[in-house]
Backbone as a ProteinNet text record, in pm:
[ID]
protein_1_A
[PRIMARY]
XXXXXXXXXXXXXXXXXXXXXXXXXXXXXXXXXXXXXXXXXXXXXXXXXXXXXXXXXXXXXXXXXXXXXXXXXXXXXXXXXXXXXXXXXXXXXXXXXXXXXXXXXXXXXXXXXXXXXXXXXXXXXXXXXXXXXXXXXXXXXXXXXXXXXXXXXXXXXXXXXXXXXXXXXXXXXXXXXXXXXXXXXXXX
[TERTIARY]
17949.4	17910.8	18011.5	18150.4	18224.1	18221.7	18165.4	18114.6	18029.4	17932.5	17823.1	17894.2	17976.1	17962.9	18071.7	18170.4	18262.8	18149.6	18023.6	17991.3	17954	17900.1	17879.7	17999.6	18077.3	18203	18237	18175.9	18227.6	18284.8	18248	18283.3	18397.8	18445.4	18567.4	18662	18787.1	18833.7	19020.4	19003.3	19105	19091.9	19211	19313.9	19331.2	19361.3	19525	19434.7	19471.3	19418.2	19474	19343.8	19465.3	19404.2	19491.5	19401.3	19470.6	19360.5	19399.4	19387.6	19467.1	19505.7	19442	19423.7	19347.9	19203.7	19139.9	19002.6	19021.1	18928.7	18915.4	18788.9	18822.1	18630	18524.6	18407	18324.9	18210.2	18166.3	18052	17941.6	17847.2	17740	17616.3	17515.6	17395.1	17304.5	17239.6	17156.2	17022.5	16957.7	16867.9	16721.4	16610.4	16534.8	16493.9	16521.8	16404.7	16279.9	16221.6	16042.2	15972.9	15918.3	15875.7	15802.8	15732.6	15655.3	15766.7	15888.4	16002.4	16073.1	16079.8	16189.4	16314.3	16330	16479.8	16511.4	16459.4	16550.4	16490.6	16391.3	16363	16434.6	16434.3	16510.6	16666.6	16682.6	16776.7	16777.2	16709.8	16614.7	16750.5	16860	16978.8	17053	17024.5	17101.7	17042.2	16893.8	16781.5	16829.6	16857.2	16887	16954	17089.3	17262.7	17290.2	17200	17230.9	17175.2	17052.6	16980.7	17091.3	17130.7	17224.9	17339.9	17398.2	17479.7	17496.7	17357.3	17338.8	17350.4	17213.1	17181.3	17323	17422.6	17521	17623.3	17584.7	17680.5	17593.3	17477.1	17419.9	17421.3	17440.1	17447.8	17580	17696	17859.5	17934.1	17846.9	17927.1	18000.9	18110.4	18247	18284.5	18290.9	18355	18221.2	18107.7	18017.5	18013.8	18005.3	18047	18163.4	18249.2	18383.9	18382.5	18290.5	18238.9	18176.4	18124.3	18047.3	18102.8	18213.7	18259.8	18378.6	18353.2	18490.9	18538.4	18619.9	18795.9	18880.3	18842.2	18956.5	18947.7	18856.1	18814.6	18925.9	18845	18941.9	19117.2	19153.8	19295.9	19318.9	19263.2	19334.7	19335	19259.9	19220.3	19371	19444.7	19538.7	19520.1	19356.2	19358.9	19229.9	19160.9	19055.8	19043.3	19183.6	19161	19212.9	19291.5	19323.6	19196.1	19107.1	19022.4	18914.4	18860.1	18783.9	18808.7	18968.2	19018.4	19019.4	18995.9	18994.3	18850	18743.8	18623.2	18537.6	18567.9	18590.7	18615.6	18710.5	18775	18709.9	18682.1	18600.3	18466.1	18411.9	18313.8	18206	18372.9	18365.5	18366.1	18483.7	18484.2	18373.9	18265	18161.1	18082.6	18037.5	17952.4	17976.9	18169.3	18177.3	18168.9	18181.4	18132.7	17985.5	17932.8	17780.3	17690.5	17741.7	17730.8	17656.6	17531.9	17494.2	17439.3	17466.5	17408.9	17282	17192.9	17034.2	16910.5	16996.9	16927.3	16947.6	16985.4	16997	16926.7	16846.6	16752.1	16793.6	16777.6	16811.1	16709.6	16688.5	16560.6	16540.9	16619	16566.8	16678.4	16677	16808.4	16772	16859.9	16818.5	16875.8	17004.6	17075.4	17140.8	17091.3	17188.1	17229.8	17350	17430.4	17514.3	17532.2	17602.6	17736.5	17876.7	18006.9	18076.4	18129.5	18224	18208.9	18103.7	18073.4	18081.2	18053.2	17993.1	17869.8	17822.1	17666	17697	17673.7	17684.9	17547.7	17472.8	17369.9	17378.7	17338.6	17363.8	17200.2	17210.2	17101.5	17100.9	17001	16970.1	16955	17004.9	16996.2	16933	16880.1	16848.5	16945.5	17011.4	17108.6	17024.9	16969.3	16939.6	17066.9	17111.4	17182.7	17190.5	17196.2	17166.2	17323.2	17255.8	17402.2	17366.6	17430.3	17423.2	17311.7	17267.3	17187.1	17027.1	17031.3	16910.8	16943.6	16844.9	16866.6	16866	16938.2	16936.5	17004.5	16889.3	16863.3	16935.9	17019.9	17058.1	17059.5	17083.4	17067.6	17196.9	17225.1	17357.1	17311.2	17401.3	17420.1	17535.2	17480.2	17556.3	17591	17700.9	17690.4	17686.6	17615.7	17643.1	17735.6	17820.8	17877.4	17871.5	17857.5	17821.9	17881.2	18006.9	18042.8	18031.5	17897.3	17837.6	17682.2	17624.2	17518.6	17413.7	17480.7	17398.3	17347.5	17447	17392.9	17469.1	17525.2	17629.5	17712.9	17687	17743	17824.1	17894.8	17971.6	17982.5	17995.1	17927.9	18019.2	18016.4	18151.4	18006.2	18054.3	17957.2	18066.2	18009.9	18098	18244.5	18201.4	18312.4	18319.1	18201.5	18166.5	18203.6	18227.6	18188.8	18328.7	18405.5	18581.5	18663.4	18605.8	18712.5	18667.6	18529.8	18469.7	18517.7	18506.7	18555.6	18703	18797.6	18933.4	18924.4	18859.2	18850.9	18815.3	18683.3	18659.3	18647.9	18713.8	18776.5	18676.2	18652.1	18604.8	18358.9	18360.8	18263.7	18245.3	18339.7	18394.9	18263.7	18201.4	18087.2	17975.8	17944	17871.8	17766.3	17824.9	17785.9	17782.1	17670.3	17635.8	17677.5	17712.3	17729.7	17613.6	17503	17481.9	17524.8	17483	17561.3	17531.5	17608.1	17549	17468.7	17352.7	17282.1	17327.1	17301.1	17340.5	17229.7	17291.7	17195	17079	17003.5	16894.4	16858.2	16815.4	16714.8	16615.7	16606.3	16461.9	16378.6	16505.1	16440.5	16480	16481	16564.1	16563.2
-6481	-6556.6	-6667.8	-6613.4	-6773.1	-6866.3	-6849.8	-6938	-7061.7	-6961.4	-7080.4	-7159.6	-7067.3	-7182.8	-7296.2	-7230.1	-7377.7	-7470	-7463.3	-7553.2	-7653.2	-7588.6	-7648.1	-7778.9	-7757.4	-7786	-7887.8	-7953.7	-7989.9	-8105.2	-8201.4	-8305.6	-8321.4	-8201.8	-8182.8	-8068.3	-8169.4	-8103.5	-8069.4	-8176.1	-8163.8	-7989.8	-7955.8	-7802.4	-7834.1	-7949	-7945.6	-7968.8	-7922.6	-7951.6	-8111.2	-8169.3	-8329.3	-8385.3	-8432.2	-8474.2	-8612.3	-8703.2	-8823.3	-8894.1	-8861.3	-8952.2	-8841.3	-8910	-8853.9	-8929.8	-8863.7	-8939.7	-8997.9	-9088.7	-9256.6	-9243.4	-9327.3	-9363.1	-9403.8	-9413.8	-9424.1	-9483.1	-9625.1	-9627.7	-9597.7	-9546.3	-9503.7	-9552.7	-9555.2	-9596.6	-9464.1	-9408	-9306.2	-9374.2	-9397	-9419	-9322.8	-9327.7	-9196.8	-9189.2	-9092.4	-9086.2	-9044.5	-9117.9	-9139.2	-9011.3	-8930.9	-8822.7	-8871.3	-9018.7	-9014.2	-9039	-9060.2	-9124.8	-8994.5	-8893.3	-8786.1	-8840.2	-8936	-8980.4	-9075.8	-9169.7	-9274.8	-9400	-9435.9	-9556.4	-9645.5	-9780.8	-9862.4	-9872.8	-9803	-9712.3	-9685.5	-9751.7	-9745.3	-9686.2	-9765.4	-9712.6	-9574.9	-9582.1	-9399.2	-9304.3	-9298.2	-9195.8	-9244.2	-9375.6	-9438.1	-9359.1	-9403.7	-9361.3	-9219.6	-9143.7	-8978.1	-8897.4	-8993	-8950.6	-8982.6	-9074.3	-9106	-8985	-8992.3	-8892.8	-8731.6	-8721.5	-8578.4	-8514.1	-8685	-8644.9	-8669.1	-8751.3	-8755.4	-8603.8	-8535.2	-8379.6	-8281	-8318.8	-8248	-8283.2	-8393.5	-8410.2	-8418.2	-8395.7	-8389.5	-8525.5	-8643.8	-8792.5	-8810	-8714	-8748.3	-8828.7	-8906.1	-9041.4	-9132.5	-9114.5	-9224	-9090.2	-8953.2	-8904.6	-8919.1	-8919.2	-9022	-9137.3	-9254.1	-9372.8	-9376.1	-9251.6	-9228.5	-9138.5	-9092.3	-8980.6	-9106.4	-9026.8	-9122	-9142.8	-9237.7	-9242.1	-9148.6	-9106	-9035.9	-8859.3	-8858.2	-8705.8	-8711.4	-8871.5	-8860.9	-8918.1	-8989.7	-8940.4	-8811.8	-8746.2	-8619.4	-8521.6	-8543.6	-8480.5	-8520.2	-8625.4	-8689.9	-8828.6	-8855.1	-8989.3	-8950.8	-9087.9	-9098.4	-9015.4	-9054	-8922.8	-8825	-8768.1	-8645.8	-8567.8	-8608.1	-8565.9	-8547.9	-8649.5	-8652	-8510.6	-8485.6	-8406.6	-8278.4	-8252.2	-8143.7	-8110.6	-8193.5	-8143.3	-8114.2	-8233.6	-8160.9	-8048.9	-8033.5	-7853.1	-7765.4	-7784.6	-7680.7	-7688.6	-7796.9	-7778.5	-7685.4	-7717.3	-7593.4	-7511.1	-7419.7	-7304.6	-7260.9	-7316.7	-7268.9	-7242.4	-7333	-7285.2	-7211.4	-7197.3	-7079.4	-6968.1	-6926.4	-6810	-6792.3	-6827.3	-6816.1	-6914.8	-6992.7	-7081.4	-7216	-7267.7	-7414.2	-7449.8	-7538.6	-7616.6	-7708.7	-7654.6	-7677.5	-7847.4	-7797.7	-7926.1	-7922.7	-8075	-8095.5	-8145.5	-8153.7	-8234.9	-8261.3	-8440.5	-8451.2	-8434	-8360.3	-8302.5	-8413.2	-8501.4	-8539.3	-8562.1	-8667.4	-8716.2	-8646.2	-8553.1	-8501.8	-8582.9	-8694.9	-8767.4	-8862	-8984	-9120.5	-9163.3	-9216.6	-9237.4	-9350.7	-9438.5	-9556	-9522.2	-9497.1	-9497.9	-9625.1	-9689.3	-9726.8	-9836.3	-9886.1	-9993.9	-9886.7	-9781.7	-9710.1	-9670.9	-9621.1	-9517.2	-9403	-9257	-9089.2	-9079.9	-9027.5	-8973.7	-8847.5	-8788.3	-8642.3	-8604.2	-8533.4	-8528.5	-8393.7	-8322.7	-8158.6	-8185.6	-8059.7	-8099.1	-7945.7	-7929	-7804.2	-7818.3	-7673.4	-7650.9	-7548.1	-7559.2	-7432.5	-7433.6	-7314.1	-7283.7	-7152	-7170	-7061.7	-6988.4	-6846.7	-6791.5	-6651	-6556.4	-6498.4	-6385.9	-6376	-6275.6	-6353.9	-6474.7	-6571.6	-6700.9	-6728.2	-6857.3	-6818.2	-6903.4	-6839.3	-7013.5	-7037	-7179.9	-7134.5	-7277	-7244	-7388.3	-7423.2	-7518.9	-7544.7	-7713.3	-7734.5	-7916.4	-7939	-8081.6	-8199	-8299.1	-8396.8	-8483.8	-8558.2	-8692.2	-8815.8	-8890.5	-9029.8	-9126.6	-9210.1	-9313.3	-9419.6	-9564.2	-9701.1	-9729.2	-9834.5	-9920.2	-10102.3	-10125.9	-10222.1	-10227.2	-10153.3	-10160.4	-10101.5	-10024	-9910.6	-9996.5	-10099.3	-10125.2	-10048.3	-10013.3	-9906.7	-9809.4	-9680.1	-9562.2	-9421.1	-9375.3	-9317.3	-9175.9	-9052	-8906.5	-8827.7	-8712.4	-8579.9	-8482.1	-8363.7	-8244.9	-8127.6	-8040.5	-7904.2	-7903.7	-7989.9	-7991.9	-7858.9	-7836.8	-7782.2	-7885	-7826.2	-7912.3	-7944.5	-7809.9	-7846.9	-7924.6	-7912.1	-8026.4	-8146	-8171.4	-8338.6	-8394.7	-8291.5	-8329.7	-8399.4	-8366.7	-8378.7	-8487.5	-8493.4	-8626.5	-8722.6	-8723.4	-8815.2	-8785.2	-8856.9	-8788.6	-8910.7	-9028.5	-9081.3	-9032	-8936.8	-8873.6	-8744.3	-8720.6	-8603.3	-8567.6	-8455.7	-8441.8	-8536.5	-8620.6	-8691.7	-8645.7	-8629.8	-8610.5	-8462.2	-8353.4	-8225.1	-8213.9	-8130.2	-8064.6	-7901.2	-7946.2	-7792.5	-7681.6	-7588	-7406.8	-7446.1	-7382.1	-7411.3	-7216.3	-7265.3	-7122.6	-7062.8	-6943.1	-6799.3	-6858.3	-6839.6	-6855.8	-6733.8	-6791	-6681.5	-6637.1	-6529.9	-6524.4	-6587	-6653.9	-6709.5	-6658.3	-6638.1	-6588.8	-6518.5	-6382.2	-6297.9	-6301.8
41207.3	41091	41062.1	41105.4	41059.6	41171.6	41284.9	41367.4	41302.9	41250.1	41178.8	41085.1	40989.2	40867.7	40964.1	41058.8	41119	41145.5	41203	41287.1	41133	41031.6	40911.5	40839.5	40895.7	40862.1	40968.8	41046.7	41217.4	41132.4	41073.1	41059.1	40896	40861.2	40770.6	40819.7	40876.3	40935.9	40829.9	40721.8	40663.4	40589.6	40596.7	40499.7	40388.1	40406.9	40271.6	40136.7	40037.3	39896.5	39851	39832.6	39782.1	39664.4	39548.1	39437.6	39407.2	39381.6	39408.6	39272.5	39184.4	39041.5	38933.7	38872.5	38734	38709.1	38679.8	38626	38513.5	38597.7	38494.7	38444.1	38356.6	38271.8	38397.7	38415.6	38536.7	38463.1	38595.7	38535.4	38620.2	38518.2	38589.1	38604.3	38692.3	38733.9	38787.6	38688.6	38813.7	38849.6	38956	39063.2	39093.5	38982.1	38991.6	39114.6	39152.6	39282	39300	39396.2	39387.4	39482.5	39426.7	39509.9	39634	39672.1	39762.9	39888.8	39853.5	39989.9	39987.8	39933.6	39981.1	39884.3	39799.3	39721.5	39799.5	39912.3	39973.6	39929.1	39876.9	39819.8	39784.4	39844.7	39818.5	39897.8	39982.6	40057.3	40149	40287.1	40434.6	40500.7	40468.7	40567.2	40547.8	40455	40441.6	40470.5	40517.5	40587.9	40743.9	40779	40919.3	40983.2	40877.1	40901.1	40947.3	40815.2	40830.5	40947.7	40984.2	41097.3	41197.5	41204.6	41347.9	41346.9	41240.6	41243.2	41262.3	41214.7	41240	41436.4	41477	41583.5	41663.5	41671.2	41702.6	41736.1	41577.9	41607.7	41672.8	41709	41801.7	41903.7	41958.2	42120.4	42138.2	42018.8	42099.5	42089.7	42019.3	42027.5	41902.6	41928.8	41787.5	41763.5	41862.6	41830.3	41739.2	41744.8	41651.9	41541.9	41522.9	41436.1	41352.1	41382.3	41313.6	41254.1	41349.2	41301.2	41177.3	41116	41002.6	40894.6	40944.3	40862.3	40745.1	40648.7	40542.8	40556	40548.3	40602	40527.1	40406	40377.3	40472.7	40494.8	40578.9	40704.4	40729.7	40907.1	40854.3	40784.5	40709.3	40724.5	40649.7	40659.4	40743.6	40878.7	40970.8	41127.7	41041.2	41094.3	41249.7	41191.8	41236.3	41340.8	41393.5	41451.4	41612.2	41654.6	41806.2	41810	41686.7	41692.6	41603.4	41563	41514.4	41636.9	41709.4	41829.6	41938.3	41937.5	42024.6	41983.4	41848.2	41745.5	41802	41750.6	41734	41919.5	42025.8	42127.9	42182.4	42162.1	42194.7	42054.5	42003.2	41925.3	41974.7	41979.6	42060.5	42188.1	42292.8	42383.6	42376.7	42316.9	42263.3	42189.3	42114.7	42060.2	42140.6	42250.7	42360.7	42421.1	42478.1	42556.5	42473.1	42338.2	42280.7	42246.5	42254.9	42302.2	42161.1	42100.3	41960.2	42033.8	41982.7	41993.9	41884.3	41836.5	41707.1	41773.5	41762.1	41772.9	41766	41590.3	41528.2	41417.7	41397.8	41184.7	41174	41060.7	41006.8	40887.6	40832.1	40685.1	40615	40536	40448.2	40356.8	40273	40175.1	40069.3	40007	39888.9	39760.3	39682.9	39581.4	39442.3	39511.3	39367.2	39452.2	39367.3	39409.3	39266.2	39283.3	39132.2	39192.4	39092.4	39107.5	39045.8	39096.4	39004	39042.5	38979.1	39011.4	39155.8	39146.6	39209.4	39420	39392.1	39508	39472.8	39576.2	39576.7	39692.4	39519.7	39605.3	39657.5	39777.7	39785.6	39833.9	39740.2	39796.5	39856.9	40012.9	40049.8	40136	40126.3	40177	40364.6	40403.3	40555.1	40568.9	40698	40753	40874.6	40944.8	40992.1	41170.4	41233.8	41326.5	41422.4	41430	41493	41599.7	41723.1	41838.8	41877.7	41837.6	41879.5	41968.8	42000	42146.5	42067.1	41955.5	41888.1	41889.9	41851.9	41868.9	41769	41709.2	41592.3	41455.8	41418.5	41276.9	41204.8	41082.2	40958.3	40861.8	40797.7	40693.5	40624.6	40539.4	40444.5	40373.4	40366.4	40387.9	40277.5	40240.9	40220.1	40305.2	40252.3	40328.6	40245.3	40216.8	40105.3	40185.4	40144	40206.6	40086	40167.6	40038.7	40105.8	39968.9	40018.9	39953.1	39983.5	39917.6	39882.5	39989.1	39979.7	39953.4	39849.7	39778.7	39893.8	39965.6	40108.3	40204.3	40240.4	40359.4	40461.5	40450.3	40575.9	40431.7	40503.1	40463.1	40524.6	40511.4	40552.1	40467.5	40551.6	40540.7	40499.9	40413.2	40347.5	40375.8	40461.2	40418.3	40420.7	40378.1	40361.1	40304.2	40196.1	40134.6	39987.6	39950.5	39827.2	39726.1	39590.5	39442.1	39444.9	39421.5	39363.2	39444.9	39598.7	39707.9	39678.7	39652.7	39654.7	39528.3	39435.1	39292.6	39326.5	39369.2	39419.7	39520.7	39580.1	39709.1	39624.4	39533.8	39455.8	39304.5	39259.6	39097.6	39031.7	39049.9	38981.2	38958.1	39072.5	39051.3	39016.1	38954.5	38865.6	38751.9	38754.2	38701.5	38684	38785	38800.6	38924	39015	39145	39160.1	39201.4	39203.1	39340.8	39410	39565.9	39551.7	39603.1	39589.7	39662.5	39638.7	39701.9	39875.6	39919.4	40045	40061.7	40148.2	40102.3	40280.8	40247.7	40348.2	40435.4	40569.8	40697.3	40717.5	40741.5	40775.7	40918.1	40979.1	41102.1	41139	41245.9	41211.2	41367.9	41434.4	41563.6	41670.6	41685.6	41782.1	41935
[MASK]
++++++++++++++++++++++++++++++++++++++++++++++++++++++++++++++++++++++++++++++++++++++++++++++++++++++++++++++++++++++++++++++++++++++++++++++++++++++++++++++++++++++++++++++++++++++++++++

């Protein structure tokens, strides 16, 4: 089981607890979302982006996974090829213990919020993952952030509420992270 949630985790590789100032006043913009687009309306690239990225940690290309991941993630991961070389060799080792990450799918944006002259999208992913017992789904989020009004965005997942809160203080009760839910069986 802690196989899975690592693979959940592939692309946060920072430990360390880091809190970056104190929260400031924030301004806000929330963005309703339109049930007929899934929440991406108005937003073509962040359904694009997340798609690339996902499919990226499924076929093994860290390096355009990196390309998408935050900078402050890969900061703290202690830089762009020691991160590449991290997730590589974890990589293997997952396969050689009998672990493949299947397929992500981005399900759908549940909150876009304007702070502070960024955009959070927090968006639901499905997770299948094959391990030496069979497959087994679980449900996970991803954030996308834009700091140029979403034309290019850049990804935090598995962070939970209290680390993102801390990575980003100025979306400090603004921005929801939901639970990440318990993997299920789906096929023996």
């Amino acid at each position: 089981m802690k196989r899975i949630l690592y693979l959940l985790v592939l692309c946060i590789l920072a430990s360390a607890q880091i809190i970056l100032g104190q929260s400031q006043e924030t301004v806000i913009k929330s963005k309703p979302l339109a049930a007929d687009d899934r929440g991406f309306s108005g937003y073509p690239n962040l359904r694009l982006q997340a798609e690339e990225v996902v499919k990226a940690t499924v076929t093994g290309d860290f390096a355009k996974v990196i390309d998408f991941t935050h900078p402050k993630i890969v900061g703290l991961a202690g830089g762009r090829e020691k991160m590449i070389e991290f997730m590589n060799s974890d990589f293997v080792q997952m396969k050689s213990d009998g672990f493949e990450l299947v397929s992500v799918t981005v399900d759908e944006a549940v909150q876009i919020e304007e702070i502070e002259n960024e955009l959070f999208a927090v968006m639901m992913t499905t997770l299948k993952i094959k391990d030496p017992s069979g497959l087994t789904e679980s449900k996970s989020s991803l954030v996308g952030i834009s700091s140029d009004q979403g034309s290019n965005w850049t990804f935090v997942n598995g962070v939970g509420q209290e680390r993102f809160n801390k990575m980003f203080s100025a979306a400090l009760g603004r921005v929801t992270i939901p639970d990440e839910q318990p993997a299920k069986r789906i096929e023996n």
